[in-house]
C-alpha positions in Angstrom: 66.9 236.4 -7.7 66.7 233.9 -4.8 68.7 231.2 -5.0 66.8 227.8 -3.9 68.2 225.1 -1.5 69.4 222.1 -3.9 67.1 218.7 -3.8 69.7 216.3 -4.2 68.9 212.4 -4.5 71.7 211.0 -2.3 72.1 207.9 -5.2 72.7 210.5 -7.8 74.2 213.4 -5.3 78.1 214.1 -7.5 76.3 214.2 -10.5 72.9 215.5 -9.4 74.8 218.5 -7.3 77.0 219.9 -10.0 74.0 219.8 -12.1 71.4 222.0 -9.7 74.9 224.2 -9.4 75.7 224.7 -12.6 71.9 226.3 -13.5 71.6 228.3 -10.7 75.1 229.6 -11.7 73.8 230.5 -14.9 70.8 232.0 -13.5 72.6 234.2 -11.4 74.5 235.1 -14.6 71.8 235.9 -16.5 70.2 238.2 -13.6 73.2 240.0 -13.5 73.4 240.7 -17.3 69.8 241.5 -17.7 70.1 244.1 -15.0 73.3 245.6 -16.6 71.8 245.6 -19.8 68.4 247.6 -18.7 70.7 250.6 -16.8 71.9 251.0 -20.1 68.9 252.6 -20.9 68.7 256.2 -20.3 65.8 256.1 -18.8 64.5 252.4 -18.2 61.7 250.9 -18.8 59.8 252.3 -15.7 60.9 255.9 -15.4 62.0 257.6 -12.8 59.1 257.9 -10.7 58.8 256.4 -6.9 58.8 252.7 -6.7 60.4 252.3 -10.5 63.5 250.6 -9.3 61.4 248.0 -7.1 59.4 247.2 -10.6 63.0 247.3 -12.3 64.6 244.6 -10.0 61.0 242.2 -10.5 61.1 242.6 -13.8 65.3 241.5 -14.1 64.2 238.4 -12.0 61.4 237.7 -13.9 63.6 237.9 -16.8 66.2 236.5 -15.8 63.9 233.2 -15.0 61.7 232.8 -17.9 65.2 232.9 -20.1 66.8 230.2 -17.8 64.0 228.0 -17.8 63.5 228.4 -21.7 66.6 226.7 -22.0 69.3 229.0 -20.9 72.0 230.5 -22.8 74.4 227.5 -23.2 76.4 228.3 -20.0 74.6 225.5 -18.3 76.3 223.0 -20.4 79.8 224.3 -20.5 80.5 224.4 -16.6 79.2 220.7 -16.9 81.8 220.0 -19.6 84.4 222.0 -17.6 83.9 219.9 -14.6 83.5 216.6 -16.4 87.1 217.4 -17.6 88.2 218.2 -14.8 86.7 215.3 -12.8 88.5 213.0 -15.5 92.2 214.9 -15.0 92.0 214.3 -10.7 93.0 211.1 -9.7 90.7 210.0 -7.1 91.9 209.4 -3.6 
């Protein structure tokens, strides 16, 4: 999964920036889950032929994506809350 460069409107950057961070962080996450949970298999979903572990890894990103941009899995929203809590306990300097 590549990770894109963050598009950050400088009037909204604080708020904007821990947004962008906080779904790639989750897609990450669910890259890495989706990839655990297909080696599970005992023989995954393309064999074990030549190339099946290049088809493997497309198909975890791919994944991965479609379930991130259909709305995630809810981690999106808790790092948020976890930073607007934090954000309200640090005194600003």
């Amino acid at each position: 999964m590549s990770i894109q460069p963050l598009n950050i409107d400088p009037s909204r950057a604080p708020v904007q920036g821990r947004e962008e961070a906080a779904e790639q962080l989750e897609c990450v996450f669910m890259s890495l889950l989706v990839k655990e949970m297909r080696q599970s298999l005992p023989e995954g979903l393309f064999g074990g032929g030549p190339g099946s572990s290049v088809y493997e890894g497309l198909f975890d990103e791919h994944l991965a994506q479609q379930l991130c941009d259909g709305g995630g899995t809810g981690l999106r929203e808790s790092i948020l809350q976890t930073m607007d809590a934090d954000a309200v306990k640090e005194p600003r300097k």
